[in-house]
C-alpha positions as CSV (number, residue, x, y, z in Angstrom):
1,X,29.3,67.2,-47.6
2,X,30.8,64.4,-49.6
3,X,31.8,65.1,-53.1
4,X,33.5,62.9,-55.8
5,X,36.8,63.9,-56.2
6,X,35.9,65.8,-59.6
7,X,33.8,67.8,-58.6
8,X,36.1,68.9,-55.4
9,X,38.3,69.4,-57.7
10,X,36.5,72.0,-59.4
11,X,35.2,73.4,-56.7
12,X,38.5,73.6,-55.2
13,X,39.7,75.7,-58.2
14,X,36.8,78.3,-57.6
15,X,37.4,79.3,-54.0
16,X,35.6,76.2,-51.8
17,X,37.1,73.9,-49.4
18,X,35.2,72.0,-47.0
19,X,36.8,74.1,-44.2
20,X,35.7,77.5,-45.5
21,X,33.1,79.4,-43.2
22,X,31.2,82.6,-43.9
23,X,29.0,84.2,-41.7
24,X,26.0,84.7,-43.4
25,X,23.7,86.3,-40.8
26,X,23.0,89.5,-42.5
27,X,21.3,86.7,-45.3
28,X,19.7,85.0,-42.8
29,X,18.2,88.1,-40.9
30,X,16.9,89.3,-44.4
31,X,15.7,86.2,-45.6
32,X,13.4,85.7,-42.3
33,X,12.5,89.1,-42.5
34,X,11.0,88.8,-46.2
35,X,8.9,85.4,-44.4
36,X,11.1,82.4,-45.2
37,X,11.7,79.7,-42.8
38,X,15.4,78.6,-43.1
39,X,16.4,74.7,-43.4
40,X,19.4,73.7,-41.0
41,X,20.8,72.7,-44.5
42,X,20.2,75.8,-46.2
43,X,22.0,77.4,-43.2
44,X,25.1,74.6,-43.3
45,X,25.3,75.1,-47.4
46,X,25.4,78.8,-47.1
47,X,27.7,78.8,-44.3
48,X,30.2,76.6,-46.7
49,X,29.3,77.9,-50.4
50,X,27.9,81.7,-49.5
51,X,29.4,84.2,-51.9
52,X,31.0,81.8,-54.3
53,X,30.7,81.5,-57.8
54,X,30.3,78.3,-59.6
55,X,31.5,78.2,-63.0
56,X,30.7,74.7,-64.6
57,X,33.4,72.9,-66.3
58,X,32.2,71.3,-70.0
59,X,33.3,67.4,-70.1
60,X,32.6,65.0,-72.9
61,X,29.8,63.2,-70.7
62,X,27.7,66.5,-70.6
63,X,23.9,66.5,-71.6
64,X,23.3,69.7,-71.6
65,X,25.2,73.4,-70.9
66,X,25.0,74.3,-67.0
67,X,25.1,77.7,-65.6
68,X,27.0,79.9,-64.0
69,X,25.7,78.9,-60.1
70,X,26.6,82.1,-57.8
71,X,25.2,81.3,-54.0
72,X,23.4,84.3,-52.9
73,X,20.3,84.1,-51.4
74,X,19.4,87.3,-51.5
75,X,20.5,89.5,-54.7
76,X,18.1,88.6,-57.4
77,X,15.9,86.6,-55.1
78,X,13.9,88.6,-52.7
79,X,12.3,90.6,-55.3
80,X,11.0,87.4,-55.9
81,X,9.7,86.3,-52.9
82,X,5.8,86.2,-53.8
83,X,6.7,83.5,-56.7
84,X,8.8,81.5,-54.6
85,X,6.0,81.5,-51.9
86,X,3.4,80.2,-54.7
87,X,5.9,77.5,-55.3
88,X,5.8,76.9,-51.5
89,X,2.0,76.5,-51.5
90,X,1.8,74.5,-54.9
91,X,4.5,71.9,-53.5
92,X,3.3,72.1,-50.0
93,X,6.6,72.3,-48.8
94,X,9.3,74.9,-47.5
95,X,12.0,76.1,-49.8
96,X,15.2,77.8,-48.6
97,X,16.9,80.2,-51.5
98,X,20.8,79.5,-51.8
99,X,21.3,81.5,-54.7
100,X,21.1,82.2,-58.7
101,X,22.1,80.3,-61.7
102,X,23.1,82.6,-64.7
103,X,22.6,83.5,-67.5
104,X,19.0,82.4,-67.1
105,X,18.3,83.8,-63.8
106,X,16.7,80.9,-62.1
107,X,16.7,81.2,-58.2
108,X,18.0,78.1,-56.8
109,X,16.2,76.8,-53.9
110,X,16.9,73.9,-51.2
111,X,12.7,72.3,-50.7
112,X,12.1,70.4,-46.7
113,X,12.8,67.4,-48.8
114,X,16.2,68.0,-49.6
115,X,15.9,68.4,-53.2
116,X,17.6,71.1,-55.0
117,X,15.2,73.2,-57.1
118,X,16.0,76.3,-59.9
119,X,12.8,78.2,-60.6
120,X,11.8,80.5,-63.8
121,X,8.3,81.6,-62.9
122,X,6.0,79.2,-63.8
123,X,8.7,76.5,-64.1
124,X,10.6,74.6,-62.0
125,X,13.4,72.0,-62.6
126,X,14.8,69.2,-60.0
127,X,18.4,69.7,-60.3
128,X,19.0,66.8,-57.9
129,X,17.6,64.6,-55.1
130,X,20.1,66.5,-52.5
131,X,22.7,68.9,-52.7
132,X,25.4,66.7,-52.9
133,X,23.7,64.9,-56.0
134,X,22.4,68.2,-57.5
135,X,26.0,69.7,-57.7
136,X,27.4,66.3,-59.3
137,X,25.2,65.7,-61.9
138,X,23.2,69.2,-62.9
139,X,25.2,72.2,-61.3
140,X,29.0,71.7,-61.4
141,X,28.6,69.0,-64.8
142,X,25.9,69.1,-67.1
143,X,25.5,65.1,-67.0
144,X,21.6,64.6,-66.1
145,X,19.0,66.9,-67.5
146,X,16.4,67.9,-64.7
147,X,13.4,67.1,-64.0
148,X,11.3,69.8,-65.5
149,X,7.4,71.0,-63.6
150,X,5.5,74.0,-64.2
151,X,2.0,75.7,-63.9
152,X,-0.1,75.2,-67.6
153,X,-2.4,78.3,-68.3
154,X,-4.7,76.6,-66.4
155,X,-3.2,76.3,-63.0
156,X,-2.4,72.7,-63.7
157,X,1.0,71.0,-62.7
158,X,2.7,69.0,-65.4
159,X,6.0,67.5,-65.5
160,X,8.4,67.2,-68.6
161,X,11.1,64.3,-68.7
């Protein structure tokens, strides 16, 4: 994974290199179990960012206050697993849970396409067009606002910018 320099080092502070390692096969033996099909870069980010917690650093350039990102795809997610499964259908696309972002409690989710989705429910926001982009502009600094979709009270998708 290729990050600016910035944003390694923040990450850097927190606990990641882009040696580190975890095995995360108790995650992925659950996560399969509750139906999920896992993306090889779910697997790779998980591998590399599994456990950690993200604590945003505020700069000047910031749009907006980011969360509190702690990558566990499993505590606070599976209970959720019906929702995320609507989002599946409604997207038409596979999503991969890497973990939670606090103090809101969205479940962030890697989609087949790449893209890095947190999800409240009925909305959805597009943190980034990949992982690497997500975690430079939405997760780690607050610099572009997502994307936000969600379902209106009449089953309708709508998108906010």
């Amino acid at each position: 994974m290729k990050f600016s320099q910035e944003v390694q080092a923040v990450l850097r502070r927190q606990g990641w290199s882009p040696e580190r390692r975890l095995d995360i096969s108790e995650w992925m033996t659950e996560l399969v179990a509750s139906g999920f099909h896992i993306l090889p870069e779910a697997r790779s980010i998980l591998e590399n960012f599994g456990g950690l917690r993200i604590i945003p650093e505020k700069t000047p350039r910031d749009a907006y206050a980011a969360e509190t990102i702690w990558f566990d795809p499993v505590t606070d997610v599976l209970s959720e697993v019906d929702r995320i499964k609507g989002w599946e259908d409604t997207l038409q696309m596979g999503l991969t849970p890497l973990g939670v972002r606090y103090p809101s409690l969205s479940i962030m989710l890697i989609a087949e396409n790449g893209q890095v989705i947190c999800e409240w429910g009925s909305i959805f926001a597009a943190s980034g067009v990949s992982f690497e982009d997500a975690m430079e502009n939405s997760l780690v600094f607050a610099r572009r606002k997502s994307v936000i979709y969600g379902i209106d009270q009449h089953g309708n998708l709508f998108v906010d910018t």
